[in-house]
C-alpha positions in Angstrom: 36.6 -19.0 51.8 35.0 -16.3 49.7 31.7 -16.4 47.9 31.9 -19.1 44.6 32.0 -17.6 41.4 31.7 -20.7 39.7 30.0 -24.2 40.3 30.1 -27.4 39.3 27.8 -30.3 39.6 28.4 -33.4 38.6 25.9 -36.0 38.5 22.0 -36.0 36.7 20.4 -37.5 39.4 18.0 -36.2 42.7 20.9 -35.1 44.2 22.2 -32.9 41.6 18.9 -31.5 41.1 18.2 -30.5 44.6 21.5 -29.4 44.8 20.8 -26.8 41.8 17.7 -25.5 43.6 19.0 -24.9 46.6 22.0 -22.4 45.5 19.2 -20.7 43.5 17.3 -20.6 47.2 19.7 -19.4 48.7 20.0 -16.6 46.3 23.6 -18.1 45.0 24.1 -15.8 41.7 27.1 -16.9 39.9 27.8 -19.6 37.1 26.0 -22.9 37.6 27.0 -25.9 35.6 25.4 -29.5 35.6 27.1 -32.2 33.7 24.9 -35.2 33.3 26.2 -38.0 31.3 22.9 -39.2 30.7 20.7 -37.5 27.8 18.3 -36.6 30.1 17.8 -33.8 32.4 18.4 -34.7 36.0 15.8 -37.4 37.7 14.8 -39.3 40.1 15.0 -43.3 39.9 12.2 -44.5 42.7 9.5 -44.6 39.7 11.5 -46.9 37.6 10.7 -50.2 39.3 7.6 -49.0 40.7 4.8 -46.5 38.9 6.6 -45.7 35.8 7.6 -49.4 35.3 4.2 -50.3 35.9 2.9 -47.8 33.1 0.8 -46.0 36.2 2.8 -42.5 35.8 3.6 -40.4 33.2 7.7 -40.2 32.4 7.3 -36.3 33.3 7.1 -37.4 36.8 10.1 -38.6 37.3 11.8 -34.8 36.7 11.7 -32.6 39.2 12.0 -29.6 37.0 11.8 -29.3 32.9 14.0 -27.6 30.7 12.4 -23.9 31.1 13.3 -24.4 34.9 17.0 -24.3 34.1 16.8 -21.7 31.4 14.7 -19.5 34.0 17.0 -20.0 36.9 20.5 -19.3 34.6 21.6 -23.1 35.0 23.8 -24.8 32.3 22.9 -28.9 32.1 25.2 -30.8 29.7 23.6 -33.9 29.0 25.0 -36.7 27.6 28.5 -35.3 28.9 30.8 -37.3 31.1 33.3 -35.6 33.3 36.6 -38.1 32.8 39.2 -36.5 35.0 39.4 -33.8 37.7 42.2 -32.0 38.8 42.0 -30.4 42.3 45.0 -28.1 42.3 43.7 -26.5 39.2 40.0 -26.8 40.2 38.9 -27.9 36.7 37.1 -30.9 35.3 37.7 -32.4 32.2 35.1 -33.6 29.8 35.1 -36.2 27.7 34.6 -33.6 24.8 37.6 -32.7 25.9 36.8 -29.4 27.5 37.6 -28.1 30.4 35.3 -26.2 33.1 36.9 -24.6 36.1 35.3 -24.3 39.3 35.5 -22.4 42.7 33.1 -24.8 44.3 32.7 -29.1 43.0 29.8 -31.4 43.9 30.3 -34.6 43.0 27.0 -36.5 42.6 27.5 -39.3 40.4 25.5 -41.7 42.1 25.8 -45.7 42.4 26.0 -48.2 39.1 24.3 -51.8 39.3 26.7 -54.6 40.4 27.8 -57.0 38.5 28.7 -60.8 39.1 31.5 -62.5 37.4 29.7 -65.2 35.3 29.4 -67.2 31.9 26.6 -65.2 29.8 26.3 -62.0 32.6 26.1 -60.4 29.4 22.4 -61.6 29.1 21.3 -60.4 31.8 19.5 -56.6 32.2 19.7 -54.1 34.9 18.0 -51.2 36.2 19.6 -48.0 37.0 18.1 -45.8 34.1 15.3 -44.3 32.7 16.0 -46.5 29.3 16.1 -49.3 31.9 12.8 -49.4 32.8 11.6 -48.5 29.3 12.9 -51.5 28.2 11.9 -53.2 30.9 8.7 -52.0 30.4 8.1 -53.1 26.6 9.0 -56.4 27.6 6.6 -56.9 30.7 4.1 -56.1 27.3 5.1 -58.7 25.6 4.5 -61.4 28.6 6.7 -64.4 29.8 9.2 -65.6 32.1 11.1 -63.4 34.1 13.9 -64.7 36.2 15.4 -62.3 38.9 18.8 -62.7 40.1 18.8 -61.1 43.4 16.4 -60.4 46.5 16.8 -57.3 47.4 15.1 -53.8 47.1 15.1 -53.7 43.6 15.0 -57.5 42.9 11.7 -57.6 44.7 10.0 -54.4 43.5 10.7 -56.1 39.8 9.6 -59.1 40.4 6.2 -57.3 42.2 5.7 -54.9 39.4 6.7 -58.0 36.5 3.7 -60.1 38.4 1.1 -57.5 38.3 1.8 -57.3 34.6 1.2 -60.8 34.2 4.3 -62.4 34.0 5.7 -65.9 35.0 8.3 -64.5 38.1 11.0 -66.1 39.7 13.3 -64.4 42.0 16.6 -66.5 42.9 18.6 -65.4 46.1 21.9 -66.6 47.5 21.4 -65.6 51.1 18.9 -67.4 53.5 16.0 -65.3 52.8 15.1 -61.7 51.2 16.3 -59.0 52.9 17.1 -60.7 55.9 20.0 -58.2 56.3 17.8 -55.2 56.4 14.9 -56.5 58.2 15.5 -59.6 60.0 13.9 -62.8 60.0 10.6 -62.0 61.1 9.2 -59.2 58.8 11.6 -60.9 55.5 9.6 -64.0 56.1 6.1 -62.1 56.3 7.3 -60.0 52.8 8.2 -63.4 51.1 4.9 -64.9 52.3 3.1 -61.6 50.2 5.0 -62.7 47.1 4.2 -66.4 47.6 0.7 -65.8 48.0 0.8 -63.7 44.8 2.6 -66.0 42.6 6.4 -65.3 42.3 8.2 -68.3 43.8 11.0 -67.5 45.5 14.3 -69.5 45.4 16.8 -68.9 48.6 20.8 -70.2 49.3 20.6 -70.1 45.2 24.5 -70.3 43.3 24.3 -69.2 40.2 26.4 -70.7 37.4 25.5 -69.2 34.0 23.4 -66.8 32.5 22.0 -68.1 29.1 19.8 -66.4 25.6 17.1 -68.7 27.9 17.6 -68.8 31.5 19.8 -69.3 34.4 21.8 -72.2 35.5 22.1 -72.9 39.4 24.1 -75.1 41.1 20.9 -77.5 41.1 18.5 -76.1 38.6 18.1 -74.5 35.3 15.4 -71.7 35.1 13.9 -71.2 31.7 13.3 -67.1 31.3 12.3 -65.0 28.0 14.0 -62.3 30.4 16.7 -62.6 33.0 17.3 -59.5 35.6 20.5 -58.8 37.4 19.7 -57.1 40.8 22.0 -57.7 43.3 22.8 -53.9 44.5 25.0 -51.4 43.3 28.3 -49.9 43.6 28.9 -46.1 44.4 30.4 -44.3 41.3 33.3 -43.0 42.5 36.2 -43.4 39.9 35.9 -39.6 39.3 36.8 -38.8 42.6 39.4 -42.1 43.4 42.0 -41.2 40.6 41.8 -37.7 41.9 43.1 -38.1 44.6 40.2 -37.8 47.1 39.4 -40.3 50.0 36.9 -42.7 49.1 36.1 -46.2 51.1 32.4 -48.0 50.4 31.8 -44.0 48.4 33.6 -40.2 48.8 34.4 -40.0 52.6 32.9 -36.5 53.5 32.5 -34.8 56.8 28.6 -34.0 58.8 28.5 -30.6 55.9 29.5 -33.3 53.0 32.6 -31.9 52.6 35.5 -34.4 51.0 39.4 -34.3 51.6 39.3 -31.3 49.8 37.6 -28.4 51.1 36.6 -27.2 47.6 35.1 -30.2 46.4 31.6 -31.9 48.2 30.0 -35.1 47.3 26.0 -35.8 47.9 23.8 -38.6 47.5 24.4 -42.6 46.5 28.2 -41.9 45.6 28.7 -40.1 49.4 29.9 -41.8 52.5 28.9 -38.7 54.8 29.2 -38.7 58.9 26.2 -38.8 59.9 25.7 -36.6 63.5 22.7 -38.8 64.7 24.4 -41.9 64.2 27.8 -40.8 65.1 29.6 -42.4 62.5 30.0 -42.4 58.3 27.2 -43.9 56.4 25.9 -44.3 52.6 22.6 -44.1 51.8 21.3 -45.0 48.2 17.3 -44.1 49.0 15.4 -41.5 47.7 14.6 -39.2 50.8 18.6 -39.4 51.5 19.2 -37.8 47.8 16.9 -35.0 48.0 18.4 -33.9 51.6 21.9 -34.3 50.9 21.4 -32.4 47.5 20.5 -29.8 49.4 22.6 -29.6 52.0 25.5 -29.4 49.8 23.8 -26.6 47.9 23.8 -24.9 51.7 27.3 -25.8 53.2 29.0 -25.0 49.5 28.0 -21.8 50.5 29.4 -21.9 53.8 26.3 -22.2 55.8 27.1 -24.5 59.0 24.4 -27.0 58.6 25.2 -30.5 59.1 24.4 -34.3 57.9 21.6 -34.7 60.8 18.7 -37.2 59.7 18.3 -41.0 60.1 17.8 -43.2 56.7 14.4 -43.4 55.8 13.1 -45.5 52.7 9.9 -46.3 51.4 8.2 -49.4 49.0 5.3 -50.6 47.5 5.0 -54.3 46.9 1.9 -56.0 46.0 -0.6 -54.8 49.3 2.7 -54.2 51.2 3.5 -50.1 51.3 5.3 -49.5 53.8 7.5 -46.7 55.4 10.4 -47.3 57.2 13.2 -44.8 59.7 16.3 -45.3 61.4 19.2 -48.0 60.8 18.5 -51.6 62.4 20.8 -54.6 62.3 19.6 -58.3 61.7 20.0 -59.7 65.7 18.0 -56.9 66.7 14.7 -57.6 68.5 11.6 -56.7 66.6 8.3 -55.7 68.4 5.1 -56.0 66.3 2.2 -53.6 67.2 -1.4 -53.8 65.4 -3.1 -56.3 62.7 0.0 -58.3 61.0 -2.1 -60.5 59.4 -4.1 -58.0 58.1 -1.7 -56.2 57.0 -1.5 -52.9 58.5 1.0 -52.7 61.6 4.2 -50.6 63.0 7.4 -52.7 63.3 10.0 -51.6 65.8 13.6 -52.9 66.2 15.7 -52.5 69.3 19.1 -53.5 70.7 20.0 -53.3 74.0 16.5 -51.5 74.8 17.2 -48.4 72.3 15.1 -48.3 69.4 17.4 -48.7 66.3 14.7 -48.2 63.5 10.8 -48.4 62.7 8.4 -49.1 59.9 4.7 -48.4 59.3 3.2 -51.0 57.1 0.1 -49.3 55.7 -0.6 -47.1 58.3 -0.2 -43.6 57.5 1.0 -40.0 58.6 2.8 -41.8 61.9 6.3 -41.2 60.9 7.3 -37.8 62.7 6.1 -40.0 65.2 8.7 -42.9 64.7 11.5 -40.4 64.3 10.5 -38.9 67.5 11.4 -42.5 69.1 14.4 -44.3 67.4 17.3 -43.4 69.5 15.3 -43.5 72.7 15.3 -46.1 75.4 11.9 -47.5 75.4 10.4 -50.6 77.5 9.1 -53.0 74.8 6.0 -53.1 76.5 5.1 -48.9 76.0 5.7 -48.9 72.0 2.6 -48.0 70.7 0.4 -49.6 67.6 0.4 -45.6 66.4 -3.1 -46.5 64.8 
C-alpha cells in the first residue's frame, strides 16, 4: 500500500490519542483528523471512578494533551461530532453534520458504552462512562446519602469505594455468587469483599433486580431506599459504526495481531477491538487502561505499514480503600491460586495457574515487581518456587 495521505480517527478516547501521537512519532506528515463525539478533547476514563471522582486530581489530568498540542502537531479534533455511516468502497465517513471526510487510512476507536438491563424505572438509574459522569457523580457524593450500586464489578466496586470515602450510605447489589468471582476466583473476591465490609458498604450477592425507582431498587426480596441508584454492570463495545459497514465484528471489530479489520484500509484499537493477541494465541478484548494506550499506538505504527504485532498480556490496575493492587496476564475462575507474603496485612503477590503454567499475577501493595510477573506467566513453574517478590 502506499504512504496515507489522509487519516481518520474515530473515537475521543486513550486510544485515539495515543494513536495521534504516534503517526506524529513516526514522522507521519499528511492530514490527521479526529472525530470525537464528545465535546471534549480526547481522554482517558481510569480517573473517573477513582481520583477525579474523589475530587483528589485536577480535571486537566485526565488529558493527555491540551488543545495547543493538536494545533502544534497539525491535528484536526472535531468534538462533539459523531461519525454515522462509513463507506469502505469509497473510503469516506459521514458525519452527522452531514459531511463527508475521505480517508486513505480509518482507525476506528469508538470505545465501549455502559450496559443496560431491561427493567421498570432503568431510566433512574446513572452510569459512568464520561467525563460529565463523574461530574455529576461527584456533586452528588457532596450532597451525602444513600447510594445503591447495581453491579459488582470493576466499576461497581471502585464507586462504591470512592462513594464511602466520601461519606456515603453504600450498598452494592450483585446477581452472581460473589464480586468478581469471574476475574479472580473465590479466594482473592472473598478477601476484596471482606475490605469493603470492614469499611462499611454492605454487599448484597445472588441479588434479582426488579425495578428501579425516584427512591431505590426493588429485588426479588428487598427494597433498597437510595437518594442515588448506579447502573454498573459492564459495557458493550461500540461497534455499530463498523457492523452496518460491513466489517466483521463478534464481542468488538475482529482485527488481526497489527489491528487490522476485514478491510485492509480500515484498523480498530482499544475497548471497541477484538485483536489476536500473539501471546495468547487467540482474539481477545481488553477495556483497561494500559490495553488502550498500546493498542493506540500500535495502530498508529502498523497504519503505516510497520510489522509490529498485538504482543502483550492484559494488565489492569485499582485502588480500593487500602487495596492497590496490580495485576498481569489472563486467569480463569477454576484456576489454582498461590498466595505469597502478608495477606492479612495486606501486602502480597497472587499467582494463578492451570495445569502448572502460570495464567496471570497480581501485586497487592507491593511495588515495582511487575516486569517481574510478566517475566513468569506463561511459564511452567512448581507452586512451591513462586516467590513473595518482596
Amino acid at each position: 500500500m502506499d504512504e496515507p495521505r489522509s487519516i481518520v480517527i474515530v473515537g475521543g478516547g486513550l486510544a485515539a490519542a495515543h494513536a495521534v501521537e504516534s503517526l506524529r512519532d513516526m514522522d507521519y506528515a499528511g492530514r490527521l483528523t479526529v472525530v470525537a463525539r464528545e465535546p471534549h478533547l480526547p481522554y482517558e476514563r481510569p480517573p473517573l471512578s477513582k481520583g477525579y471522582l474523589a475530587g483528589n486530581d485536577e480535571r486537566e489530568a485526565a488529558f493527555p494533551h491540551d488543545a495547543g498540542w493538536y494545533r502544534d502537531n497539525d491535528v484536526t479534533v472535531r468534538v462533539g461530532t459523531a461519525a454515522t455511516d462509513l463507506d469502505l468502497g469509497g473510503r469516506v465517513v459521514v458525519l452527522d453534520s452531514g459531511e463527508s471526510l475521505g480517508y486513505d487510512r480509518l482507525l476506528i476507536a469508538t470505545g465501549a458504552s455502559p450496559r443496560t438491563l431491561q427493567l421498570p424505572g432503568i431510566g433512574h438509574a446513572l452510569t459512568l462512562r464520561t467525563i460529565d459522569d463523574s461530574e455529576r457523580l461527584r456533586a452528588a457524593f457532596a450532597k451525602g446519602g444513600r447510594l445503591v450500586v447495581i453491579g459488582a464489578g470493576w466499576i461497581g466496586l471502585e464507586v462504591a469505594a470512592t462513594a464511602r470515602q466520601a461519606g456515603m450510605e453504600v450498598t452494592v447489589l450483585e446477581a452472581g455468587e460473589r464480586p468478581l468471582g469471574a476475574v479472580f476466583g473465590p479466594v482473592l473476591a472473598d478477601h476484596l469483599t471482606a475490605i469493603h465490609q470492614r469499611n462499611g458498604v454492605v454487599i448484597h450477592t445472588g441479588v434479582t433486580i426488579e425495578a428501579v425507582t425516584e427512591h431505590g431498587v426493588v429485588t426479588s426480596d428487598d427494597t433498597f431506599e437510595a437518594d442515588l441508584v448506579l447502573l454498573g454492570v459492564g459495557a458493550t463495545p461500540t461497534s455499530g459504526l463498523a457492523e452496518s459497514a460491513g466489517l466483521a465484528v463478534d464481542d468488538g471489530i475482529l482485527t488481526d495481531e497489527h489491528l487490522r479489520t476485514s478491510d485492509p484500509y480500515v484498523h480498530a484499537a482499544g475497548d471497541v477491538a477484538n485483536a489476536r493477541n500473539t501471546v495468547l494465541g487467540r482474539h481477545l478484548r481488553v477495556e483497561h487502561w494500559d490495553n488502550a494506550i498500546r493498542q493506540g499506538r500500535l495502530a498508529g505504527r502498523t497504519m503505516l505499514g510497520v510489522d509490529d504485532t498485538y504482543d502483550w498480556l492484559p494488565y489492569f490496575f485499582t485502588d480500593q480503600f487500602d487495596f492497590s493492587m496490580e495485576y498481569v496476564g489472563r486467569s480463569a475462575p477454576d484456576d489454582e491460586v498461590v498466595l505469597r507474603g502478608d495477606v492479612d496485612a495486606g501486602e502480597f503477590v497472587a499467582w494463578w495457574l492451570r495445569d502448572g503454567v502460570v495464567t496471570a499475577g497480581m501485586n497487592v501493595n507491593v511495588w515495582d515487581v511487575n516486569d517481574r510477573i510478566r517475566e513468569l506467566v506463561g511459564q511452567r513453574v512448581d507452586p512451591a518456587d513462586l516467590p513473595d517478590l518482596q
